[in-house]
C-alpha positions in Angstrom: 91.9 107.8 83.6 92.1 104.1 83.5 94.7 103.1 80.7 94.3 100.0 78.6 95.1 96.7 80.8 97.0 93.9 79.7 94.8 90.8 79.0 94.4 89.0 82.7 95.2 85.4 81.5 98.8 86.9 79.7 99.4 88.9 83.0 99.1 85.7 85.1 100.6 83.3 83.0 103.9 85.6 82.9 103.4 85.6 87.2 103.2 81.4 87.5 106.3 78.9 87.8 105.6 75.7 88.7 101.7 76.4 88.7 102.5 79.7 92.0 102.0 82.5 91.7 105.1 84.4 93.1 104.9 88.2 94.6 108.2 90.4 95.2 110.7 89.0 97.7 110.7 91.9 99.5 106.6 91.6 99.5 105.0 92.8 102.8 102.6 90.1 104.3 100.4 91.3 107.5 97.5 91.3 109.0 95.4 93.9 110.7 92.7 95.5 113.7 91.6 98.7 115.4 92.1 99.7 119.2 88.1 100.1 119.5 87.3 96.8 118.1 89.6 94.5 120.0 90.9 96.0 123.0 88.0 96.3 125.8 89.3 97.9 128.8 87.5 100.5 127.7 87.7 102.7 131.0 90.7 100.6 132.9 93.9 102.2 134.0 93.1 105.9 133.2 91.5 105.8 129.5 89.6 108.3 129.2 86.1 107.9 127.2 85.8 107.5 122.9 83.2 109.2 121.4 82.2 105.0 120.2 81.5 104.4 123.9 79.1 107.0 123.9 77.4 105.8 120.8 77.5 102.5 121.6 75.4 103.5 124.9 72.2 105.1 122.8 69.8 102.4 122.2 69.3 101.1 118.8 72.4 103.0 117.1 74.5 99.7 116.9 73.0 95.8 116.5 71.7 94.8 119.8 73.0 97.6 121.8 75.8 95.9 122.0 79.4 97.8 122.6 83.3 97.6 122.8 83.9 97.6 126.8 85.1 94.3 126.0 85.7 93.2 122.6 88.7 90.8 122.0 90.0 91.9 125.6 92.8 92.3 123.5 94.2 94.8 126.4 94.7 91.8 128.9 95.2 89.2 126.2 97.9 90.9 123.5 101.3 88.5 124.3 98.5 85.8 123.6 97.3 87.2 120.1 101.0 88.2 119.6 101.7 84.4 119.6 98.5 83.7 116.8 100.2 85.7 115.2 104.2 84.4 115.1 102.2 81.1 114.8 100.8 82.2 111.5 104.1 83.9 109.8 103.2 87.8 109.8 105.5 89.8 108.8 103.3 92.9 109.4 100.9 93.7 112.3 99.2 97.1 111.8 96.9 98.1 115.0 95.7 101.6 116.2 96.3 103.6 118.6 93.6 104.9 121.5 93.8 108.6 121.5 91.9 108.2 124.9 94.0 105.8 126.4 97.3 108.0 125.7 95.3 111.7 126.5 92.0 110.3 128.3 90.8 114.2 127.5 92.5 114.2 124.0 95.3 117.3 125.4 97.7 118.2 128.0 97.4 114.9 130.6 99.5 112.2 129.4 98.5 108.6 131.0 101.5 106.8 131.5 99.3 103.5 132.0 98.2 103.5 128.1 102.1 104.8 126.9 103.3 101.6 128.9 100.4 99.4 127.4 101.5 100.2 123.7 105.2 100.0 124.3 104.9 96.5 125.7 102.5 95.8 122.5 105.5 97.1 120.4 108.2 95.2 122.3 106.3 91.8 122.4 106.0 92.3 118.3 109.5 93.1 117.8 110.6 90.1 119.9 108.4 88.1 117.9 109.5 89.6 114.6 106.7 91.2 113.2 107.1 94.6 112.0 104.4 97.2 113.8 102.8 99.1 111.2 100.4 101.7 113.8 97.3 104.1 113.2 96.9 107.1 115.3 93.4 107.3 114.8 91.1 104.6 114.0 87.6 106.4 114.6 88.1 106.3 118.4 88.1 110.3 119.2 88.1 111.0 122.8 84.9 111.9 124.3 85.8 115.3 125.9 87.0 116.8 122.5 83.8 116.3 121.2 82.0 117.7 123.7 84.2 120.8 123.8 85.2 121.1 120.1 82.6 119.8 118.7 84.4 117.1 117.0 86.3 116.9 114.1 84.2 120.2 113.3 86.5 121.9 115.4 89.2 124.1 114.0 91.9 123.3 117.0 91.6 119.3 116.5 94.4 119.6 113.7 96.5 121.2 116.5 95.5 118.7 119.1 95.7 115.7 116.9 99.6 116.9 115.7 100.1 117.7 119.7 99.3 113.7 120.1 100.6 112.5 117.4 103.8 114.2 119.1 103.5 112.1 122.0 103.3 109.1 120.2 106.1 109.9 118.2 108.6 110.2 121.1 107.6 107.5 123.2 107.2 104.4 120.1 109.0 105.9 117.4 112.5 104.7 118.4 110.6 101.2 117.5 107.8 102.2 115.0 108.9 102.7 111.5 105.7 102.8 109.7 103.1 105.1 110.6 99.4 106.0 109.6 98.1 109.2 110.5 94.3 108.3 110.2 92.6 105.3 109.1 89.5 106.0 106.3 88.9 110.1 106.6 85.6 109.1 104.2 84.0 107.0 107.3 85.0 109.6 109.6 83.4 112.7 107.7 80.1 110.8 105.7 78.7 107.9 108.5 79.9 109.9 111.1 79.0 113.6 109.9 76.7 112.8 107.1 74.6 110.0 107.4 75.0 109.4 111.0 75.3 106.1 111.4 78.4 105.8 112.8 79.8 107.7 116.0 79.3 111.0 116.9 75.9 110.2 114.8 75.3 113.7 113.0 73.5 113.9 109.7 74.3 117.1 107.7 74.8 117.7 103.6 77.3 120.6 105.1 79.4 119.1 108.1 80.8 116.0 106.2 83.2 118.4 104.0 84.1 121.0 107.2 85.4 117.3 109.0 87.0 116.0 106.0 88.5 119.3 105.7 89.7 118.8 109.4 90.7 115.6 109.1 92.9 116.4 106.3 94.3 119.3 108.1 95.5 117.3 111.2 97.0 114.4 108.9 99.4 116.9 107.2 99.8 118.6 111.1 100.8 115.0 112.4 102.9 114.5 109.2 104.9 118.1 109.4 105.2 117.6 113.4 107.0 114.3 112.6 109.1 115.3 109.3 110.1 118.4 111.8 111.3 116.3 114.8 111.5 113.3 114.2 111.8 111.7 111.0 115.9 112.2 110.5 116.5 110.4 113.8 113.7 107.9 113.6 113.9 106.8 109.9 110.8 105.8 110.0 107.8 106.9 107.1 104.5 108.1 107.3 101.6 108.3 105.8 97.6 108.3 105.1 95.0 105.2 104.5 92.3 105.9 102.4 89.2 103.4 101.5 87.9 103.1 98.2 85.8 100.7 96.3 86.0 100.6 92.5 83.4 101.9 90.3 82.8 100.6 86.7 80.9 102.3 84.3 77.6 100.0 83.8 77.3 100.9 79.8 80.0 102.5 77.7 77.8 105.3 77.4 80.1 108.5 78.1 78.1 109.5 80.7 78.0 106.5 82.6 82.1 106.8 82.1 81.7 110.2 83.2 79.6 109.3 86.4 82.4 106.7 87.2 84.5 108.7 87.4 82.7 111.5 89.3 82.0 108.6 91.9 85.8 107.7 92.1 86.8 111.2 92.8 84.1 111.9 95.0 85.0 108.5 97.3 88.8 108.5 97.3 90.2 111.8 95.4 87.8 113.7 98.1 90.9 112.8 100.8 94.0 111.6 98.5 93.5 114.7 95.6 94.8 117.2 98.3 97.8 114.9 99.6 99.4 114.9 96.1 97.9 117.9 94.2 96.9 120.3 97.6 93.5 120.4 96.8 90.1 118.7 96.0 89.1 117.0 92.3 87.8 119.9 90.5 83.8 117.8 89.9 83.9 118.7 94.0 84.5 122.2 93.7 81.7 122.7 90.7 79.2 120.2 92.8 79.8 121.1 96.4 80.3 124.9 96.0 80.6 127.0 99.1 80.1 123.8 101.3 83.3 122.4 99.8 86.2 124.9 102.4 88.8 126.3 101.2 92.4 125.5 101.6 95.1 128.2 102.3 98.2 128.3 100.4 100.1 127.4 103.6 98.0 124.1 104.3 98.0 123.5 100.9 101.6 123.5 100.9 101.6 121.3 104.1 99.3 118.9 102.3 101.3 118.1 98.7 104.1 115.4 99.0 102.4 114.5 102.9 102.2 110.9 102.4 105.1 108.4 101.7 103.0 105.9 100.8 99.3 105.3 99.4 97.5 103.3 102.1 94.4 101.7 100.5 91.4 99.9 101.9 89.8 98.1 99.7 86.9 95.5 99.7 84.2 95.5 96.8 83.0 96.8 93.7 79.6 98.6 92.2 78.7 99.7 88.6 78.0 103.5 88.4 75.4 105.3 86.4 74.3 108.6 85.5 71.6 109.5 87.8 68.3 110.1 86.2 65.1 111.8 87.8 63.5 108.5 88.7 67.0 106.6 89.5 67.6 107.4 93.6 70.6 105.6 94.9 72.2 106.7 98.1 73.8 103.1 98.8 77.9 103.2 98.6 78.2 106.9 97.3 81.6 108.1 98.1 80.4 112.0 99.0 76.7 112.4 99.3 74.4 111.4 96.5 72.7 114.4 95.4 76.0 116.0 95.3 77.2 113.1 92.4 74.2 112.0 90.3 75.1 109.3 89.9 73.2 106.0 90.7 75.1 102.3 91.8 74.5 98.8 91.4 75.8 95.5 91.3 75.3 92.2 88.9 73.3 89.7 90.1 75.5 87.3 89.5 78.6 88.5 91.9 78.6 86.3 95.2 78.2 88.6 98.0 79.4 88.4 101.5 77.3 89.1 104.9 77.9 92.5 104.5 75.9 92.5 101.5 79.2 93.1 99.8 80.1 92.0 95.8 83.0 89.8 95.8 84.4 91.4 92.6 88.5 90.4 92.2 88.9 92.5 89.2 87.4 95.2 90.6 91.0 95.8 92.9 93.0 95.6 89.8 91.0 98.5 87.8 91.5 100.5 91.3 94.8 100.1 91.6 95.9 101.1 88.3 93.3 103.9 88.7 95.5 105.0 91.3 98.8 104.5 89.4 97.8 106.3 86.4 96.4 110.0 88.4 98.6 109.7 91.6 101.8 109.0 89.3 102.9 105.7 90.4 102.6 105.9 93.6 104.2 103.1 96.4 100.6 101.4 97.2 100.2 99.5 100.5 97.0 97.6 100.7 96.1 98.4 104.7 92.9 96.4 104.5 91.2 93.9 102.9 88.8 91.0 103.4 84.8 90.1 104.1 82.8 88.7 106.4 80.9 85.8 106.6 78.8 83.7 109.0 81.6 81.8 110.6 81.1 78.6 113.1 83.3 76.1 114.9 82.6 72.2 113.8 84.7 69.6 115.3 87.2 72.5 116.7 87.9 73.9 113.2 85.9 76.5 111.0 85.7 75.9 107.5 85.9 79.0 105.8 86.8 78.1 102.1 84.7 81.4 100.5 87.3 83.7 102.4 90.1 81.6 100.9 88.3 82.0 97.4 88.0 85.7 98.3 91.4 86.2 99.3 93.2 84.2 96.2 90.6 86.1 94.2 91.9 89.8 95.5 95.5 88.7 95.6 95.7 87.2 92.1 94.6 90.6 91.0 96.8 92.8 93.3 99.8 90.4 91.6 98.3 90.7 88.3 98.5 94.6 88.7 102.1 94.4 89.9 102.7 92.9 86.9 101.2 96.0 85.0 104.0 97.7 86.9 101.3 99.1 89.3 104.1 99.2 92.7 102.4 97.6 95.2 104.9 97.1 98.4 102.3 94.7 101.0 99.0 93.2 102.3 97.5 93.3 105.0 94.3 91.0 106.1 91.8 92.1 107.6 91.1 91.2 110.1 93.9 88.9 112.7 90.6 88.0 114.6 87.0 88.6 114.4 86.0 91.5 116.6 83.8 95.0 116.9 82.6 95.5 113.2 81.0 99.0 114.8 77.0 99.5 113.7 76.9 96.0 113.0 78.0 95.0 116.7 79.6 91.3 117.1 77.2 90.2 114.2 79.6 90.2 111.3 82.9 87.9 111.4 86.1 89.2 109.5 88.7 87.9 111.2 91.4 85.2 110.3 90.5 83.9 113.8 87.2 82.6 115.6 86.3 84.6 118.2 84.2 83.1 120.9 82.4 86.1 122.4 81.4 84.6 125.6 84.9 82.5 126.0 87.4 84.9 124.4 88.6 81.5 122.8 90.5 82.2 119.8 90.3 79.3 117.3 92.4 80.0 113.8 90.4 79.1 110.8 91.1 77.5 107.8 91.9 81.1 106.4 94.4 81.2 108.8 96.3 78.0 107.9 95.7 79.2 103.9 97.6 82.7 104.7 100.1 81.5 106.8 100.6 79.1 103.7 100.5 81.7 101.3 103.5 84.1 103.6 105.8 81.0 103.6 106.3 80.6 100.4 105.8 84.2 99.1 102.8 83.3 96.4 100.2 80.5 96.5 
């Protein structure tokens, strides 16, 4: 569904004055983290436990057994990080939300400790004049709902998640005007439910669909609880983040075409298909078959129109291929592989980060008008992006020039895209500070600031200084 592109150097050449390249005045500039992967105080002051603190305790599931009682200590160190942050010019902090730290059971029990934690967060922001942008859920599910729902398999975890969501909603959203029901549903459902690899650590070709099914279920829940009550009042929006990386066909064959887009709508119309059309990409519903549920006409109602905004995390790129007999890929399939047929790959010749990822800046562009062209030009807000290299302090500064390269890659093709009329509204970095990256333990190093895990020493990086840079004077 990708329609014909204006040529890149005419796009950027009408962007430039003066050799910048400008974004919209009203452009959104921030940066972002995850409760989990910054705050420690993981069972201080009543928080109940996630369902990553029980992962993290099962040896070998994440790099070194290592865990996020710790992290950033972001829960005793936040006015700190909320000065980084002031420092650098954000206009825009987006942070989660502990479900266990507001319900340490996930229902009825309210702890007043975590409500209080939050609304100092929120206040310190607003004093400092960044905008909070929050996430209810950010992977961290509290513990006891998984033992006694079994997860996001449950069927009462929509009712539960609205029933926090709720809470969250009276106590912050006098002072919150921009919230995100769930952060990447895909993660949630195929490395948690599928592949295992992330927490609660199932692997099933069945339960990835019955969670995303969930998950979908409790964002339009959240999102009807708040249009209900308190949206009028409020004036606030809300809406969902989804991840997607793009996929280019690798020949111009039609069936690699075909299997690009197969993988597209397997990745990110799996979760955004239902928000604006109430149900799932029809190459689901002829793959998946009975394992693929079934919405009602009452959710499905619930579901179309629920977002009033397209969040979007996005971070690399892979060529897709029909699948043949003695072609296996299972690396970076949006959906599970042998449900797709189709097999990915990258060109040598893309630098890749320590994640293994391809630094591919056109890739973003192709996405985003991917996105404009079957969601009807939707209001896009990039929630995430960024990559993660092996980062050290020399002389008290760390030279990171490939995430400037990476970042002036990705935002000369978000502008570029603007320019196509695609209506992107912000930005946000990830991430303010290196922290948790989950499996992958303390090993991989997104952030805009050094992290020294034994210290707790933030040191801002050259990144830093570029961005802050970059949100001065609106372009670079």
């Amino acid at each position: 569904m990708t329609s014909c592109l204006m040529p890149l150097d005419t796009d950027r050449n009408q962007l430039k004055s003066n050799g910048m390249i400008h974004f919209p005045a009203d452009f959104i500039w921030g940066s972002a983290t995850s409760s989990y992967q910054i705050e420690g105080g993981a069972d201080l002051d009543g928080k109940g436990p996630s369902i990553w603190d029980a992962f993290c305790s099962i040896p070998g599931k994440v790099f070194q057994n290592q865990n996020g009682s710790v992290a950033c200590d972001h829960y005793h160190r936040f006015e700190e990080d909320v000065k980084l942050m002031q420092e650098m010019g954000i206009k825009a902090y987006r942070f989660s939300i502990s479900w266990p730290r507001i319900m340490p059971t996930g229902r009825d029990t309210v702890n007043q400790a975590g409500v209080a934690f939050y609304s100092r967060l929120i206040d310190k922001l607003l004093e400092a004049g960044i905008e909070p942008w929050v996430t209810l859920y950010h992977w961290d599910l509290p513990l006891a709902l998984q033992l006694e729902e079994n997860g996001w398999l449950g069927p009462e975890l929509p009712r539960l998640f609205a029933e926090y969501a709720d809470i969250c909603f009276r106590h912050f959203g006098d002072r919150v005007k921009n919230w995100i029901t769930l952060n990447e549903p895909w993660v949630v459902a195929m490395l948690g439910y599928g592949q295992g690899v992330f927490a609660p650590g199932r692997t099933s070709n069945v339960d990835p669909y019955l969670a995303g099914h969930q998950l979908l279920l409790a964002h339009a829940s959240a999102v009807e609880r708040y249009r209900a009550k308190y949206q009028t009042g409020q004036k606030g929006r809300i809406g969902i983040t989804n991840n997607c990386d793009w996929r280019e066909p690798l020949t111009d064959n039609v069936q690699d075409q075909k299997a690009a887009q197969r993988a597209l709508e397997f990745f990110l119309g799996w979760f955004a298909d239902p928000v604006f059309f109430g149900d799932y990409p029809s190459s689901m519903r002829e793959r998946v078959g009975v394992r693929l549920p079934e919405f009602k006409p009452e959710e499905k109602a619930l579901l179309i129109g629920s977002s009033d905004f397209f969040g979007l995390n996005h971070y690399t790129t892979m060529y897709a291929a029909e699948a043949t007999a003695v072609q296996a890929s299972v690396y970076g399939n949006g959906g599970l592989s042998e449900d797709q047929d189709v097999t990915l790959s990258t060109d040598p010749a893309w630098p890749i980060t320590d994640m293994g990822w391809a630094v591919v800046p056109w890739g973003c562009r192709k996405l985003l008008q991917w996105i404009d062209d079957r969601y009807s030009h939707p209001e896009v807000v990039i929630t995430e992006n960024g990559c993660a290299y092996p980062d050290e302090i020399s002389n008290g500064r760390v030279h990171d020039q490939n995430r400037i390269a990476f970042m002036e890659g990705y935002l000369s093709e978000i502008r570029a895209a603007i320019g196509q009329g695609v209506h992107v509204s912000g930005y946000f970095a990830w991430s303010l500070m290196d922290n948790f990256e989950w499996a992958s333990g303390y090993s991989k190093r997104f952030g805009l600031h050094h992290v020294n895990f034994e210290t707790l020493v933030r040191t801002p990086k050259d990144s830093a200084l570029w961005y802050s840079k970059v949100i001065q004077k609106n372009g670079f």
